[in-house]
C-alpha positions in Angstrom: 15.5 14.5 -20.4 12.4 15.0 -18.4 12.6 13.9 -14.6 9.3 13.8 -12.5 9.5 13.9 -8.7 6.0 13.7 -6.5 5.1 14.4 -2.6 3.8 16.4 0.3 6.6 19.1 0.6 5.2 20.6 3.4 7.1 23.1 5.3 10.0 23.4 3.0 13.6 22.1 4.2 16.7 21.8 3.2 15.6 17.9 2.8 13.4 18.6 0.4 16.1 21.1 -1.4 19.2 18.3 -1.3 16.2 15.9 -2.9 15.8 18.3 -5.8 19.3 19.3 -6.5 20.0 15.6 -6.9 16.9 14.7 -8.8 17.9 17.9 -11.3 21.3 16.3 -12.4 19.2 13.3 -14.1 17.6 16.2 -16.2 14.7 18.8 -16.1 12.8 18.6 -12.7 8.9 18.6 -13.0 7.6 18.4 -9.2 4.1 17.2 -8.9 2.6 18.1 -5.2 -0.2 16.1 -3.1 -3.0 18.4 -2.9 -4.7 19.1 0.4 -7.9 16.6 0.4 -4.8 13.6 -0.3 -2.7 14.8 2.3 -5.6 14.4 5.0 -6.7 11.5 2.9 -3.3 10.0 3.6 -1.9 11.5 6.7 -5.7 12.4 8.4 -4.4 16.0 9.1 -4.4 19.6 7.8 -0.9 20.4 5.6 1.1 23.7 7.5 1.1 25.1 4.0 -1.5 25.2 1.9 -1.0 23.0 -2.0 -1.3 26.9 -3.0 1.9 28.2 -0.9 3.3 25.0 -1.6 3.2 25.2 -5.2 4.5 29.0 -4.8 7.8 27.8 -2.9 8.9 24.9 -5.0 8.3 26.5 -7.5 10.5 29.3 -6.5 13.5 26.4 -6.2 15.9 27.0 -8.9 16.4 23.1 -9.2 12.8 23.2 -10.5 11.4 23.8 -14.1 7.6 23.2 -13.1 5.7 22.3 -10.6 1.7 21.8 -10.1 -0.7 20.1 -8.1 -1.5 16.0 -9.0 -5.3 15.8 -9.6 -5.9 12.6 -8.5 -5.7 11.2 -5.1 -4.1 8.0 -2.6 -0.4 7.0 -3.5 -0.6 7.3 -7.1 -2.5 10.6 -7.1 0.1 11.7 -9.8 -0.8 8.8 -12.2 -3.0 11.4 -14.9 -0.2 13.4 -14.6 2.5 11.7 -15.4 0.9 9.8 -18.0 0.4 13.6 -20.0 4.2 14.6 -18.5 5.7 11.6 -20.3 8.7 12.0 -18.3 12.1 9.6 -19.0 12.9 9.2 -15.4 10.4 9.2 -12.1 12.5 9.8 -8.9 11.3 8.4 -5.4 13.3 8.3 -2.3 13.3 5.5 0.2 10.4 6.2 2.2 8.3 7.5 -0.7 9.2 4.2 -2.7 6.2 1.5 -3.0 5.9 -1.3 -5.6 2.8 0.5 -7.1 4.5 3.4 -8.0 7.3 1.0 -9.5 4.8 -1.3 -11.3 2.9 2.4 -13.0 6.2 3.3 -14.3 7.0 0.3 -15.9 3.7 -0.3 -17.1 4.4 3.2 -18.9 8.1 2.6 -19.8 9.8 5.3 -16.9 12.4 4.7 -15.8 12.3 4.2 -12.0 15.1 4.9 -9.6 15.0 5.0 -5.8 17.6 7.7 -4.3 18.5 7.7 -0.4 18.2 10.2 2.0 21.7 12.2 1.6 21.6 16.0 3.3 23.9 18.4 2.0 27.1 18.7 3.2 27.7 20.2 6.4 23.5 20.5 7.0 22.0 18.1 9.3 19.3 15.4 8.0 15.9 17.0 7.9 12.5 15.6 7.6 8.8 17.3 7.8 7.6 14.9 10.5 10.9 16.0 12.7 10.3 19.8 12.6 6.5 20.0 12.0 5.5 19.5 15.6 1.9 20.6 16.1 -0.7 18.0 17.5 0.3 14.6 17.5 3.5 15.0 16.1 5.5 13.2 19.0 3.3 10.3 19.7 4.6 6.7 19.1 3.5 4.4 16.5 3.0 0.6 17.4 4.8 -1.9 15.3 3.7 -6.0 16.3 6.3 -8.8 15.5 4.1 -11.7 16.9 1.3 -13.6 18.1 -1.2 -10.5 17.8 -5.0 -10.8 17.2 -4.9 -13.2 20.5 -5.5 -10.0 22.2 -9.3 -10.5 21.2 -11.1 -12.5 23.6 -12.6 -15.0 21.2 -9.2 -16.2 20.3 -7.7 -16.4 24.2 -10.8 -18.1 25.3 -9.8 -21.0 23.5 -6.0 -20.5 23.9 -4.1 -18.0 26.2 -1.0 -16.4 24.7 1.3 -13.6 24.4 1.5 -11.1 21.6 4.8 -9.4 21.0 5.0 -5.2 20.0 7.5 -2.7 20.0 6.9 1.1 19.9 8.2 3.4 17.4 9.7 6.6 17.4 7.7 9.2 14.9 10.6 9.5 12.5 8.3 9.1 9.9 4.4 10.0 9.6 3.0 6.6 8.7 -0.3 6.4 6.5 -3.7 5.9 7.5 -5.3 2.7 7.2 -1.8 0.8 7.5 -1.4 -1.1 10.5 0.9 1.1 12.5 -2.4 1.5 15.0 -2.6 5.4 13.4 -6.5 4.5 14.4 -5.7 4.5 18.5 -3.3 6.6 17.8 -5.5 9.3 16.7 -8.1 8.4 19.5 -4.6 9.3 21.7 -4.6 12.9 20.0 -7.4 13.6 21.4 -6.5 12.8 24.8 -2.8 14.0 24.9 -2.2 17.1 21.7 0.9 17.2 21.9 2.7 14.1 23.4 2.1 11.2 26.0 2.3 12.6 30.2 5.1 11.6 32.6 3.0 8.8 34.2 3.7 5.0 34.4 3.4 3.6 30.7 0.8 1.0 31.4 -1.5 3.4 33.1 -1.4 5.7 30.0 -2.2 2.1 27.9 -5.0 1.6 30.2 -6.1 5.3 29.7 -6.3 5.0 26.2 -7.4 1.6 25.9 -10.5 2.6 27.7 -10.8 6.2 25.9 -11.2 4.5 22.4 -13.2 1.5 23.7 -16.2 3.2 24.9 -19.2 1.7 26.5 -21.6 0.7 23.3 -19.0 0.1 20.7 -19.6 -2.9 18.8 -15.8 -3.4 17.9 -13.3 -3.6 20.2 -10.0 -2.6 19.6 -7.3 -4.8 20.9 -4.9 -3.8 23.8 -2.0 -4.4 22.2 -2.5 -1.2 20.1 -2.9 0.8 23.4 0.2 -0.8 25.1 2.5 -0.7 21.9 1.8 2.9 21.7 2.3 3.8 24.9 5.0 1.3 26.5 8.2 1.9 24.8 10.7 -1.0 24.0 9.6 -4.2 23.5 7.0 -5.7 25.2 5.0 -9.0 25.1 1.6 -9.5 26.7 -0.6 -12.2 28.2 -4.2 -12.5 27.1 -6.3 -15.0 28.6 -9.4 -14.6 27.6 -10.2 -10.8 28.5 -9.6 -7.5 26.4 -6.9 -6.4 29.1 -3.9 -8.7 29.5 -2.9 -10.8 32.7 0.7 -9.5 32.3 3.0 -7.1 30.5 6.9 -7.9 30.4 8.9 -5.3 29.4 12.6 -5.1 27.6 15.0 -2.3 27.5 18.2 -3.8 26.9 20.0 -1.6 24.6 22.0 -4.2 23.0 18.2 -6.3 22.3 16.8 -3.0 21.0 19.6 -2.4 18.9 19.8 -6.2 17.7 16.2 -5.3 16.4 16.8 -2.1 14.8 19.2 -3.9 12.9 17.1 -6.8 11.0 14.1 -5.0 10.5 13.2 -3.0 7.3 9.6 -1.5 6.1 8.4 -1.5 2.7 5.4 0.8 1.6 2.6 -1.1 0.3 -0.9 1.1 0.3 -3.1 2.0 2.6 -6.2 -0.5 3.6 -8.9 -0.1 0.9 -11.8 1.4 2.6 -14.5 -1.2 3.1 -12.0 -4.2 3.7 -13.7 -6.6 5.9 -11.0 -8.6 7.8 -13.6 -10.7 9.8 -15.5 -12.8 7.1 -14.9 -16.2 5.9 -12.3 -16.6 9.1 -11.1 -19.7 10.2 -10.4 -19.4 13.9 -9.9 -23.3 15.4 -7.8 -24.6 18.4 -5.2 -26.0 16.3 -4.1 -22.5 14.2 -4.7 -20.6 17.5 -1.7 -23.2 19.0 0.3 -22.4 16.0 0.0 -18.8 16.4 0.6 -19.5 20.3 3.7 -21.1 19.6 5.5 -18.9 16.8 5.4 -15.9 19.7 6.9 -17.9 22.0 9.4 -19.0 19.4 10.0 -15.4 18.0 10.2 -14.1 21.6 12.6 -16.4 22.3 14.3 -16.0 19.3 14.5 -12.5 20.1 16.2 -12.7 23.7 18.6 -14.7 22.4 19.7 -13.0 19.8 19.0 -15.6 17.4 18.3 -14.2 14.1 17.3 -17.8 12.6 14.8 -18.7 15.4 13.1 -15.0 15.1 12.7 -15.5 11.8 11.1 -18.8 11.9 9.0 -17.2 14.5 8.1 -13.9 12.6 6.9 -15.5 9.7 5.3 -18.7 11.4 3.3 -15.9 13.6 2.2 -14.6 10.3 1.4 -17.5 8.2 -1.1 -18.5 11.7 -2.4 -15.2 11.7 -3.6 -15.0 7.9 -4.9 -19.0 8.1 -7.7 -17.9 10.2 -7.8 -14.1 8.9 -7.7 -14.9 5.1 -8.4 -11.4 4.0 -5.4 -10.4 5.1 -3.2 -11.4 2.5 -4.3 -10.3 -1.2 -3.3 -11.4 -4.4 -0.9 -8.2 -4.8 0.4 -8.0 -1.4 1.8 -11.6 -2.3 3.5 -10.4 -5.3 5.6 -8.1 -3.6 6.3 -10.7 -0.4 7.2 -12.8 -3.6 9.8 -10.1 -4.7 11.7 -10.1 -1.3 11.9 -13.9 -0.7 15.0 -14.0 -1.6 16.7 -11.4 0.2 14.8 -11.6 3.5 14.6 -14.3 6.2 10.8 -13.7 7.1 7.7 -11.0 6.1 5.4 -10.1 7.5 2.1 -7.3 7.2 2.3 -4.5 10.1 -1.5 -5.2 12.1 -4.1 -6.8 10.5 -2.9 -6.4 7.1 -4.9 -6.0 4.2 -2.5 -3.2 3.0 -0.1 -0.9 4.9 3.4 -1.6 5.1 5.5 -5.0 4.8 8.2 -6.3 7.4 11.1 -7.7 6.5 13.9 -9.2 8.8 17.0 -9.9 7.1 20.8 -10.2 8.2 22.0 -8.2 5.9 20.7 -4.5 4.6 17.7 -4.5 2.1 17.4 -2.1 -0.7 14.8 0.8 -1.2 13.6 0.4 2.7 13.2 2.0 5.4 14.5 1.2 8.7 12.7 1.8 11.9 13.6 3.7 15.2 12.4 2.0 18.2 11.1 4.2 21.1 13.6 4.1 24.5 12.8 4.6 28.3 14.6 7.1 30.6 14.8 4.8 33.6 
């Protein structure tokens, strides 16, 4: 029985190890690594190891009967070399699952199984993006919930409203070109290495709001990026009619936080095609502007409560107004996988402006093969 694993395993753990001892009692373990260019293809940032070392120390692993480096490139980088593999099984765990790698191995008859993260006894969990350190490594991620895109002017001109973010812990190293605002996040880098100062939250988000919008640019990256990133917790913002909102309102209640962390799960999807062009054939009236207007403050609402039903409603009423005007959001094969989950979630929705990324889910109960997230807290 052949058994085909693929990733990054970059600075070598005793994750990575636990992952192969498991994946070798399905059969013999063939390890296919991301080389370099898909790692900063994926990631945007030099590997620790090069795929040479790489390839050296798994294959060193007694787990492992071969290893070598996929020749192609993106998610499915391994898809030329599995097809000449012709393994039985193809092992992902939760965090490296996504429906393409599902639909390639049943479009090839492999069997596809998603294991979870279980460290071996008596070790504690490890993960590359919690040892790596180096630049960036500590800096939040933004996730939105609601009522985002009125942070551009051309929207809150017509109709003030709040959009709705939370900022995430770095307990994983999101993609590129996936919502999670890795774009001002990376403009961040530049500013702060290493991690964000000791300064007042929405002075850093002004900071870095300004540092990536620079006089001359001809796009404007929204605030809410800025803020989510920086701010911790959850926060909801007031935009009326100006890049820079009128008000931020801030949460920190452990037991809202918590709620949160509770019903909301992340599914991989792929990163943004290059070229994707989010602002043609829009259809940006008054009356889908309300609608958007109205699903934050519902989900908001929804939210302080506690009300699972009313956030949901929200959630995916935020979304629905968001990909009316901003069609190109939503493709043909991001809907077949919202299609998948419709009936074990209450609401989806895509992390930013869509187009690829990673898909939301809030559900009441636990969802399969997802990841959950880890939201960012304040030291008051």
């Amino acid at each position: 029985m052949k058994v085909f694993v693929s990733g990054c395993f970059d600075m070598l753990h005793s994750g990575h190890v636990a992952f192969f001892k498991e994946a070798s009692t399905y059969g013999d373990l063939y390890v296919g690594l991301g080389s370099d260019n898909t790692i900063m293809d994926l990631k945007a940032r030099h590997t620790i190891n090069s795929e040479q070392e790489r390839l050296y120390m798994v294959k060193s692993i007694r787990y492992v009967t071969d290893a070598f480096i996929n020749r192609g490139n993106g998610i499915l980088d391994f898809e030329m070399d599995i097809k000449d593999l012709k393994p039985d099984i193809c092992l992902v765990n939760e965090d490296g699952h996504s429906f393409a790698k599902e639909k390639l191995c049943e479009t090839l008859g492999i069997k596809y199984i998603v294991l979870a993260r279980i460290p071996e006894a008596g070790l504690p969990a490890r993960s590359t993006t919690q040892i790596r350190g180096g630049v960036g490594s500590q800096l939040p991620y933004r996730l939105d919930l609601a009522g985002t895109w009125i942070d551009q002017p051309d929207l809150s001109k017509i109709l003030p409203g709040w959009a709705i973010t939370i900022s995430l812990e770095p307990i994983l190293e999101y993609n590129e070109r996936s919502g999670m605002s890795t774009s001002t996040r990376n403009a961040a880098k530049t500013i702060w290495p290493y991690q964000l100062p000791l300064e007042k939250p929405e002075k850093l988000a002004e900071i870095l709001f300004r540092y990536e919008n620079r006089p001359g640019n001809t796009l404007v990256s929204g605030a809410q990026d800025a803020i989510g990133i920086c701010v911790p917790g959850l926060t909801r913002h007031y935009y009326n009619g100006d890049y820079w909102p009128e008000t931020i309102e801030k949460v920190y209640d452990e037991t809202i936080l918590d709620w949160l962390e509770s019903h909301l799960y992340m599914v991989t999807l792929w990163p943004r095609p290059e070229g994707t062009d989010l602002l043609t054939d829009t259809q940006i009236t008054k009356e889908a502007i309300t609608k958007l207007t109205q699903a934050s403050d519902k989900c908001w609402n929804g939210i302080m409560n506690r009300d699972l039903k009313m956030f949901g409603e929200g959630f995916s009423e935020s979304f629905d107004a968001q990909t009316s005007m901003f069609p190109n959001m939503l493709t043909n094969d991001i809907q077949a996988v919202i299609d998948q989950y419709k009936d074990t979630a209450i609401a989806w929705k895509l992390s930013g402006a869509g187009g690829g990324g990673y898909l939301i889910l809030v559900s009441d109960k636990p969802i399969k093969n997802t990841m959950k997230i880890k939201i960012r807290r304040w030291d008051l």
